[in-house]
N, C-alpha and C positions, 0 to 999 in steps of 0.2 A: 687291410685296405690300403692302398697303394695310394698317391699326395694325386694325382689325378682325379682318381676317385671319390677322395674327398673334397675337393677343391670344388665336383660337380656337385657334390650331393649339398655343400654351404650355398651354391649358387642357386641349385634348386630352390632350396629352404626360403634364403634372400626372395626370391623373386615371389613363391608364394606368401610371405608374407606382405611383401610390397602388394601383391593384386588387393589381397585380401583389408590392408588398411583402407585403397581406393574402395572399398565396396562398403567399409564402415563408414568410410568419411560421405559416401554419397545416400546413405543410408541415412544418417545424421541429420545432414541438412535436409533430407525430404521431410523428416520427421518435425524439428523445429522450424521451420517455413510456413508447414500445414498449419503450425500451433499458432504462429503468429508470434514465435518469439524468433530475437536477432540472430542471425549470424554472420558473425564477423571475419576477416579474412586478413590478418597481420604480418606485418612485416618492419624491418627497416634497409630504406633503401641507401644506396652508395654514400658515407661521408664525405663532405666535400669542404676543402679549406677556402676560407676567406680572406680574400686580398687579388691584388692584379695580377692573376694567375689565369694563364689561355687555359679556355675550355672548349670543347669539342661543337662543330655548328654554325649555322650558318645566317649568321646577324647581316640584318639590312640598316646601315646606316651609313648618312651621307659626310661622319667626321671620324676621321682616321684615329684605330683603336692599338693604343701600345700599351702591350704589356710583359710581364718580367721573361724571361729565357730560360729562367730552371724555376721547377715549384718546391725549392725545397721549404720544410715543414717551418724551422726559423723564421723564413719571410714571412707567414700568413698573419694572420689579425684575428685567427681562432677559427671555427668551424663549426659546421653545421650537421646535426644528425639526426633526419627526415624519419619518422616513427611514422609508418601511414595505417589506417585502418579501413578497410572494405566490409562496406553493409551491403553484402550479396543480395537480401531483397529488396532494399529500396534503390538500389545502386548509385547511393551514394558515397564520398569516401571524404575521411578526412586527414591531416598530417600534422603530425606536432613536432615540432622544430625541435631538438633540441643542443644544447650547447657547450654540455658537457662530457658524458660518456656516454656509451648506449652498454645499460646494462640491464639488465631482470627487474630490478626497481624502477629504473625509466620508463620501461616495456608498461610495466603496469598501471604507473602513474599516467601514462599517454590514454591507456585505456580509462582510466577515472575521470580524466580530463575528456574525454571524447560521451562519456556517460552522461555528468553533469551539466555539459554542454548543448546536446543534441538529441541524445537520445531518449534521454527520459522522456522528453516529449513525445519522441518518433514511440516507442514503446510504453505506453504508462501503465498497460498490465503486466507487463514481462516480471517473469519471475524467474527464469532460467537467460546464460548465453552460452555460446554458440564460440568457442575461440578455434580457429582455421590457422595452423603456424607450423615452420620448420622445426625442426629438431635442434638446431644450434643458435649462434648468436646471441638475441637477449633474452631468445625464451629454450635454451636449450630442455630435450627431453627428460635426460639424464640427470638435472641441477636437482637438489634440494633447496636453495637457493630459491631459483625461478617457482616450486611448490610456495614455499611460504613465503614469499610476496602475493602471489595469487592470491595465498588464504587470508593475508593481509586488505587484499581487495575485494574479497569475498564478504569480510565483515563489513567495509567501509560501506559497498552498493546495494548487500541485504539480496545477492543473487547467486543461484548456485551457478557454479562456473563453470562448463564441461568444455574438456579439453583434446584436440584431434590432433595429435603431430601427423605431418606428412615423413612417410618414410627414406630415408637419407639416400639422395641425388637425385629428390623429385620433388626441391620445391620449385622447377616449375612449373608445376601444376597450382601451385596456392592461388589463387584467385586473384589475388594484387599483383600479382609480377604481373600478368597480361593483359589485364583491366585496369589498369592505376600506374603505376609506373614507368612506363610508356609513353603515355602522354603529360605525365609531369617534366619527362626525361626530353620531351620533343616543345617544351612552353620553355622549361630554362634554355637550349640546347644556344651552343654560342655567347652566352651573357656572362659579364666578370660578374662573380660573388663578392661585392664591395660590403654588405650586408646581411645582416640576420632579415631585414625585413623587408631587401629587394628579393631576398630570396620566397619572404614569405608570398608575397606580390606574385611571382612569377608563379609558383603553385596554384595559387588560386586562378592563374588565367586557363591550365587543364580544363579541357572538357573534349565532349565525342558527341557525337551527332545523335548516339543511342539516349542524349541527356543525361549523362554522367555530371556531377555536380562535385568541384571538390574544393574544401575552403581546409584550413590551416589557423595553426596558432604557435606563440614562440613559449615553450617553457626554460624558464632559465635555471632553471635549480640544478644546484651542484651532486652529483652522484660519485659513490665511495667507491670505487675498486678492494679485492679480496676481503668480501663481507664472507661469515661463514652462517652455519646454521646447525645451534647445539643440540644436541641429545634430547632436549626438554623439548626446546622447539618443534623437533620433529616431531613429536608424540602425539602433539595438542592440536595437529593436523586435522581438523576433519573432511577427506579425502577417501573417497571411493574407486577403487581401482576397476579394471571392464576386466570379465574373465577371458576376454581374447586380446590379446596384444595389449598387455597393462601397461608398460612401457611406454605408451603412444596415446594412449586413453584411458581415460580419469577425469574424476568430478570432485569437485572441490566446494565446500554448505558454509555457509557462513556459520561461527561455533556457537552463535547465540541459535540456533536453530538447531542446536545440538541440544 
């Protein structure tokens, strides 16, 4: 077989497999919507440092706005790194600040924090969710890592936690990049990030006319770079893999329901 040849025949393969996650994932959500359990739509959007640093936009004010000529990273006063969550059926969404890294543990503490906060209410028979997420960044597909923090929040919320990666260079299709961040990206648009909680302020002022409602919270905890995850750890997974596209989809029980 000639490099032509194969090069079609991977692109073939790519591409059916790409339809075919669309068709899981829409499969998915019809199913837990019907049930009346959540599903959610994650992401994290663009980090952005803080300090008098021009940002892109178009601010109406009547006292003249100066600020620094170069952003580099030294000037700022820290940063901000926006963890958002889309509840596809009540369309609402929420964002948690956060201040340290954005890493698989942040991912999912945002998610706990988004749980305990709001949803348990919005849901109080929900026994199953619904996660809607890329393949990389803080929930990459690939991590073991990104596994056992889930199975970590799987115990904490007592819910099983079924998991849809979108297929790689198609998260824009995740649901928060075109319904949420958008209009977060068009409420800060123009404003210096003097603050973790001008920032917060300005989130909450998003909304859409379809009544999208989005409120925010600042988590400050500190999060570890190059965590790994042992031999043992993996074990004690209890994780269910989908017999099509396992890679992309999987469920994850809390292990006391084991």
């Amino acid at each position: 077989m000639s490099n032509v040849e194969s090069q079609k025949k991977k692109s073939f393969k790519s591409h059916a497999q790409r339809d075919a996650q669309f068709q899981r994932i829409t499969q998915l959500k019809a199913e837990y919507l019907e049930d009346g359990q959540p599903v959610i739509s994650i992401d994290t959007k663009k980090k952005e440092m803080l300090g008098n640093f021009y940002r892109d936009g178009k601010l109406y004010t009547r006292e003249q706005l100066e600020v620094l000529d170069h952003d580099f990273p030294s000037y700022s006063e820290g940063r901000v790194i926006p963890h958002g969550l889309y509840d596809i059926g009540l369309n609402k969404a929420h964002v948690n600040i956060g201040v340290s890294r954005d890493t698989t543990q942040f991912a999912c503490d945002s998610v706990a924090h988004w749980w305990e906060k709001q949803a348990r209410a919005d849901y109080p028979h929900a026994t199953r969710l619904l996660l809607l997420c890329d393949g990389g960044g803080s929930n990459p597909s690939n991590s073991w890592l990104f596994k056992a923090d889930l199975q970590n929040l799987a115990d904490r919320l007592g819910l099983e936690i079924r998991v849809a990666h979108y297929a790689p260079y198609c998260s824009k299709h995740n649901p928060i990049e075109h319904r949420v961040f958008p209009h977060i990206t068009r409420a800060c648009a123009g404003v210096v990030f003097s603050s973790v909680s001008l920032v917060r302020e300005l989130i909450e002022k998003a909304c859409t006319k379809t009544g999208l409602k989005v409120t925010a919270d600042i988590l400050d905890g500190v999060y570890e770079a190059g965590r790994t995850v042992t031999r043992h750890a993996r074990a004690s997974l209890n994780i269910e893999y989908d017999s099509t596209l396992p890679s992309w989809n999987y469920s994850i029980r809390s292990r006391s329901a084991a």
